[in-house]
Residue, then its C-alpha position, 0 to 999 in steps of 0.5 A: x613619542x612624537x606624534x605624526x603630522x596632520x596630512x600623515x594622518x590623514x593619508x593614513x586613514x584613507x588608505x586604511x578606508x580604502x583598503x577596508x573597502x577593497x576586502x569588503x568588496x572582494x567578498x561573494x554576494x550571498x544569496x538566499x532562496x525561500x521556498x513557501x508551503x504549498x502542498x501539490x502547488x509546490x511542484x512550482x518550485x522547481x519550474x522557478x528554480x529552473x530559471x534561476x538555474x539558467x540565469x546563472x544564480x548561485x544559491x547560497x543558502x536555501x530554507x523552506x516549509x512544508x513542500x517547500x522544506x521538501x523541494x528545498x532540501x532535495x536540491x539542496x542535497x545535490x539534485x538539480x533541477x532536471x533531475x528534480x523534474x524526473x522525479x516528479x513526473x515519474x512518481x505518483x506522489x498522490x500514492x506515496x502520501x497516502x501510504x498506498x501499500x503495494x500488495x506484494x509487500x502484504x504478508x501471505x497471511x493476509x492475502x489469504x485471510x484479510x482481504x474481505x474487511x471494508x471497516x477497521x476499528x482498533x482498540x487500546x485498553x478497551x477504548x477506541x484508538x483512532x489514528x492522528x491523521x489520514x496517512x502515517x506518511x511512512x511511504x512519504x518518508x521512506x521516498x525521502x531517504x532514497x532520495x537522500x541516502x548519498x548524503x547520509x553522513x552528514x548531520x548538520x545541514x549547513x554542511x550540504x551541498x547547498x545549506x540549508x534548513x526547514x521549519x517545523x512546529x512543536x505540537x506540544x507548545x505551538x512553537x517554530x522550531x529550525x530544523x537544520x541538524x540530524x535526518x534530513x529525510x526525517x526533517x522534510x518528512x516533519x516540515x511537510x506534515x499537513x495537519x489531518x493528512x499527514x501525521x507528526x513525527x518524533x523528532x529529537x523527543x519533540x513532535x513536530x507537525x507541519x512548520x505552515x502552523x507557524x511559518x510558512x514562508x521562512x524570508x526572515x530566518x533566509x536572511x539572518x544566515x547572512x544572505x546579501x539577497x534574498x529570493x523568495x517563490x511564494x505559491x500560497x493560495x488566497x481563501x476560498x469562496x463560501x461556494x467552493x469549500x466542499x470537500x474536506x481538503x479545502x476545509x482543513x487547507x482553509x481553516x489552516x490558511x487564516x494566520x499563515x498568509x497575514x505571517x507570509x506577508x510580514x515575511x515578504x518584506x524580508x525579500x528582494x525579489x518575490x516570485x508568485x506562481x499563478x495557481x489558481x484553481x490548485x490545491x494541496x493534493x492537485x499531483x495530477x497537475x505537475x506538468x501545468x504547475x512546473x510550467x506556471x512556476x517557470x513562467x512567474x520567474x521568467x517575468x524576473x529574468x533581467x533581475x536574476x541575470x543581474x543577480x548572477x553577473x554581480x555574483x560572478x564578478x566577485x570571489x566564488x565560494x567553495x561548493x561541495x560536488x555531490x552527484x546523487x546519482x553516483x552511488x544509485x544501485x550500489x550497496x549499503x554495506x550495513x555492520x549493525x542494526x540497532x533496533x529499539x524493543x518492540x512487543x509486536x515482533x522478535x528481532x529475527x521475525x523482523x531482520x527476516x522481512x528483508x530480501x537480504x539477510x542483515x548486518x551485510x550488503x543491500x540496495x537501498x531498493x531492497x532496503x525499502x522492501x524490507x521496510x515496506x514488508x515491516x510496514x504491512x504487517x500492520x503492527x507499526x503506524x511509522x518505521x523511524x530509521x537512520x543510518x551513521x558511519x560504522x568504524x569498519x566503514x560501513x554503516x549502523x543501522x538504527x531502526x524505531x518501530x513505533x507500534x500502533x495503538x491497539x495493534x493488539x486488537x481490532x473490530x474489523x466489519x465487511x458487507x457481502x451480497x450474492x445470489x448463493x449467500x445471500x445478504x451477509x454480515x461479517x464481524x472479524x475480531x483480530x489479536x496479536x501475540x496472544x500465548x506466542x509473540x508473532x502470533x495472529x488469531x483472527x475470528x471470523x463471525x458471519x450472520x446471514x440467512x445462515x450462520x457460518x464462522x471461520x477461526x484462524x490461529x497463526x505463529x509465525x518463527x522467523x527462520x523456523x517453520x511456522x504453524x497454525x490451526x484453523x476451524x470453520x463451520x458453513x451452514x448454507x441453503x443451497x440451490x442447486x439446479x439438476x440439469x434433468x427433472x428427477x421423479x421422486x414418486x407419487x406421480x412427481x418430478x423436482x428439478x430445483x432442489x434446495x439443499x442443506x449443507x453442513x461443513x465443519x472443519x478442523x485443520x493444523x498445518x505447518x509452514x515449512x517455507x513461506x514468505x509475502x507471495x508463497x506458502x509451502x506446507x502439509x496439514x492434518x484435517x477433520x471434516x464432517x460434512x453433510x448434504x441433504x434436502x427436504x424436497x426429495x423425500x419418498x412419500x411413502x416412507x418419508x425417507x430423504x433421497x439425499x441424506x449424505x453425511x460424514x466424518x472424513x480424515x485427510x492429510x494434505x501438502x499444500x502449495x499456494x502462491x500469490x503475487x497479483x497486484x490487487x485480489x480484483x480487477x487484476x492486472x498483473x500477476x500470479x495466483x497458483x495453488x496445488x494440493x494433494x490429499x489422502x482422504x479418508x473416511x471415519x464415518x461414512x454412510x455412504x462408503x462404511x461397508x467398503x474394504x478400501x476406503x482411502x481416497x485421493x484428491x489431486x487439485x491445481x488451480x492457476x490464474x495468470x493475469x498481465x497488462x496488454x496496455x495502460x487500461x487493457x489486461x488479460x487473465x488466463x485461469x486454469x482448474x484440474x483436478x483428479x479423484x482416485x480411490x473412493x470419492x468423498x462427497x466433500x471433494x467432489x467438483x461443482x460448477x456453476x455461478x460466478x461465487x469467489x468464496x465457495x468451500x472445498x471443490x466448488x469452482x465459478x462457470x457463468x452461464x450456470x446455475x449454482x452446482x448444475x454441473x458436477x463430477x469427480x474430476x475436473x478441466x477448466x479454462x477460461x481467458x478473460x479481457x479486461x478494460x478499465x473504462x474509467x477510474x475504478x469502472x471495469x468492463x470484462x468479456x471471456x470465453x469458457x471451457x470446462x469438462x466433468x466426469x466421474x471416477x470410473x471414467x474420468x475425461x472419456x471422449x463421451x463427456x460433454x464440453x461446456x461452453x461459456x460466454x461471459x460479459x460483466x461490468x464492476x465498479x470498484x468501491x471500499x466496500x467492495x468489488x459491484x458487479x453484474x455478470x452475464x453468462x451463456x453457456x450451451x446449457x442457457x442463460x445466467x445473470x448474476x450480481x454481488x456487492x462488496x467483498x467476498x466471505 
């Protein structure tokens, strides 16, 4: 074979070079964004990437940690930076990381009965189980799913609109893991699990905190996927002064900083272009700033504006790469068509108790909005510390849904403790026992055990059957010292007259009832009930036979139906919502000293009780509160009307009228009305005025034209603390003047 002349090689070469050059050329400029931690300071994040939206920068590739992980992989599934900022404005993100449960979602049960508790100790083989952060971030992460589910089919995040990754640490080694391949929600949800506020999450057998431990500002990982540029936006904090560490989330935000920042620093050099918002005086939970941390993050990338148009000029000049369109907003409302549910076993609760929390029976179609309710409803029930789920494509075209209940530790058992002080009760103690599937699984016992001036205890026994009514038992025992002031002075001989009268009363109860429909705002059922209630005073004694005016007691039976609903956004201080109960009884006395030698000895009760709150404007709510109630045949004492103080947790037919004295006024029958006004002055301060109606009379005749109006003025003011509601009241009524105050939680 001749070899080719010198200038025939050469010619060769340099068309082979310039060819060479001409592909080279011809291929896009990659360029990679890099977003840091930063908890609320992240929010800047996306004011920056607003101006590389307008500047025309196309991202290639997109990684972060921690809020930046969040932000980064929302965009990078499709959410532009307009819609981002809606986002972040119109949730309270403070509430979704600290896992601030609506009400309605709460089962009945616990509205009833567990609203009264300002301690909780859980308990796992007789030690303490204390939980692994502040929040469990189950809201955090059901927030993410929302905000991803369009995209729920894809597993490899390269394959995103935008790609993308974010980073994590493994608890157990310390090392930097990559996440770019599952649950996108479940891998922000990790990448962003502040250390002491959010927990760790499982996440492919691994238990992955939040990727800051190891590597807040990913530059290096941005520019080994191939990136020509890399931009990095960089809201770190420099340390805090000795003076300005007060408070424990500067403390844990600090001690966390110390390697973090000497590793971004390594990590900036990986950056062609470094953007460094102004956050001074911000911290991981300053949520309340959004509107002034999106501006400085604008402002910071601004300063860059004639680099980032050069970016983009030198990108649109050069071939566009293929980019996947994803409107996130396509598919909002639409239905999940769910062909299966996969659950894993869990002891806290049967499969169809579980599939009948959500508003939409289950496999078939539902929202994501009311998929999230059901989650939340699961998440309420207080057996679960984090609900894990996902979703895949199903052969029909549907989806499997694959759900994980991880179970709290010593969700079987808890210690839960609450303080009470009022004029009536006195100084209270109460210490609540609380044990699940105990004898059945869906079960709830709950021991109350009050020490005070006097002992009372209330037990509570509860199966809840899925579809099928459930039951329960209940027993309870007050012993309480009661003042009660007559409206008149009563001679009781021996030349004298007493009108303030201590009386002592006994109320023990038995009760079984069932269910026959309920859910997480209404009970509807009937009850059998046992009752020996007694009432009597040392102060009113004849001094000639020593024998007690009053000495009532007795043994009553009755069975009752029962309705009760309640979908108040919080027990109080309410804003909005309903509390309704109607109840029915037949009473009969067993053994009565008072009614025994009567023929006809059946009794009825009729009861309704309303509360009707709604707001009238951001800080302005208004409550309308409705009491009836109706005696016929022979009245029993148990069920007889009191009024009077301003008491939330009286038993049987004892109603609240400030400007009373405690049970000043009493009848057979009752109409009461009241509206009350109340204004939030300051975050968790109330101030509340109302006016009051309220008529009592006996059977033989019951709301006669005869019978007195009572007439009521009230003005309080409260503070809502986690002990409790600390209130002080004053009330005026046509029969004087009342002042009243009680510390924490009613019981």
């Amino acid at each position: 074979m001749l070899n080719a002349p010198w200038p025939m090689k050469k010619l060769s070469c340099i068309l082979f070079l310039f060819l060479s050059l001409t592909l080279f050329a011809q291929q896009p400029l990659r360029v990679g964004v890099v977003l840091s931690g930063g908890g609320a300071k992240g929010v800047a994040h996306v004011g920056a990437l607003r101006v590389l939206e307008e500047a025309g920068v196309r991202i290639d590739y997109i990684g972060g940690t921690s809020m930046g992980g969040i932000v980064g992989g929302l965009y990078a599934a499709g959410w532009s930076v307009d819609q981002l900022d809606s986002i972040l404005r119109s949730n309270d993100l403070a509430a979704v990381l600290q896992d601030a449960m609506l009400r309605r979602y709460q089962p009945f049960f616990g509205k009833q009965y567990g609203e009264k508790y300002a301690f909780r100790l859980s308990f796992k083989d007789f030690k303490l189980a204390l939980p692994s952060a502040l929040s469990e971030g189950q809201q955090a992460f059901d927030f993410m799913s929302a905000l991803t589910h369009h995209v729920y089919h894809i597993t490899d995040f390269s394959r995103l609109p935008v790609p993308f990754f974010c980073v994590g640490t493994d608890v157990s080694t310390g090392e930097q893991v990559l996440l770019e391949q599952g649950c996108l929600a479940q891998a922000m949800r990790a990448s962003g699990s502040f250390p002491g506020l959010l927990a760790p999450v499982d996440v492919g057998g691994r238990l992955i905190t939040d990727g800051g431990v190891v590597n807040d500002f990913p530059a290096k990982e941005v520019r080994e996927k191939g990136m020509d540029i890399v931009i990095g936006i960089n809201v770190e904090s420099k340390p805090y002064e000795k003076e300005e560490l007060l408070s424990m989330e500067k403390i844990i935000e600090q001690i966390g900083s110390y390697q973090m920042i000497a590793r971004s620093r390594e990590q900036m050099q990986y950056c062609d272009l470094l953007i460094l918002p102004d956050i001074e005086g911000y911290g991981v939970t300053s949520f309340e700033a959004v509107d002034t941390l999106m501006v400085r993050g604008e402002q910071a990338a601004r300063q860059y504006w004639d680099q980032l148009t050069g970016i983009a000029r030198r990108q649109q000049a050069l071939p566009q790469p293929a980019r996947i369109a994803v409107d996130p907003l396509a598919t909002a409302g639409a239905p999940l068509q769910i062909s299966s549910v996969q659950v894993a076993e869990t002891p806290a609760m049967k499969y169809r108790t579980l599939l009948r929390k959500f508003p939409e029976p289950l496999p078939g179609p539902i929202t994501f909005e009311k998929f999230r309710e059901g989650i939340a409803a699961l998440y309420a029930t207080d057996n679960f510390r984090y609900i894990d789920y996902h979703f895949e494509p199903a052969p029909d075209s549907g989806r499997t849904l694959f759900l994980q209940l991880h179970t709290k530790p010593g969700y079987e058992s808890s210690l839960r403790m609450g303080l009470h002080y009022d004029q009536v009760y006195k100084s209270s103690l109460l210490l609540n026992g609380t044990f699940r599937n105990l004898l059945f699984n869906s079960s709830i016992l709950s021991v109350d055990c009050i020490v005070g001036d006097k002992l009372r205890y209330n037990l509570h026994y509860y199966v809840e059957n899925g579809k099928r009514p459930g039951w329960g038992l209940n027993s309870r025992l007050n012993l309480v010292d009661l003042p009660v002031d007559l409206p008149v002075q009563v001679d009781i001989g021996g030349n004298i007259s007493v009108q303030n009268l201590l009386f002592n009363l006994v109320d023990f109860t038995q009760e079984a009832y069932v269910n026959l429909a309920s859910n997480n705002q209404f009970a509807l059922g009937l009850a059998a009930e046992v009752k020996f209630f007694k009432t009597s005073t040392d102060q009113a004694v004849n001094y000639l036979t020593e024998e007690k005016y009053i000495d009532e007691k007795g043994w009553y039976a009755s069975g009752k139906f029962f309705f009760r609903f309640d979908s108040r956004d919080r027990i109080f201080f309410t804003r909005r919502g309903l509390l309704a109960g109607l109840t029915a009884r037949a009473i009969q006395p067993i053994q009565s000293l008072k009614y025994e030698d009567q023929a006809d000895k059946l009794g009825w009760n009729f009861d309704l009780r309303l509360e009707w709150s709604r707001p009238l404007g951001k800080r302005l709510a208004a409550r309308l509160t409705l009491d009836a109630g109706n005696t016929r045949g022979v009245p029993a004492p148990p069920f007889r009307y009191f009024l009077g103080s301003i008491n939330r947790n009286l038993i049987n037919n004892f109603r609240p009228f400030p400007g009373l004295a405690f049970a000043n006024a009493s009848g057979d029958n009752l109409l009461k009305t009241g509206l009350v006004f109340q204004l939030q002055v300051l975050k968790n301060h109330y101030l509340s005025a109302g006016g009051h109606l309220a008529s009592l009379s006996d059977s033989q005749a019951p709301f006669s034209r005869s019978v007195d109006v009572l007439r009521s003025l009230s003005l309080s003011y409260g503070i809502d603390t986690f002990l409790g509601p600390v209130e002080v009241t004053y009330g005026y009524s046509n029969r004087g003047g009342e002042l009243y105050f009680n510390f924490g939680y009613w019981f």
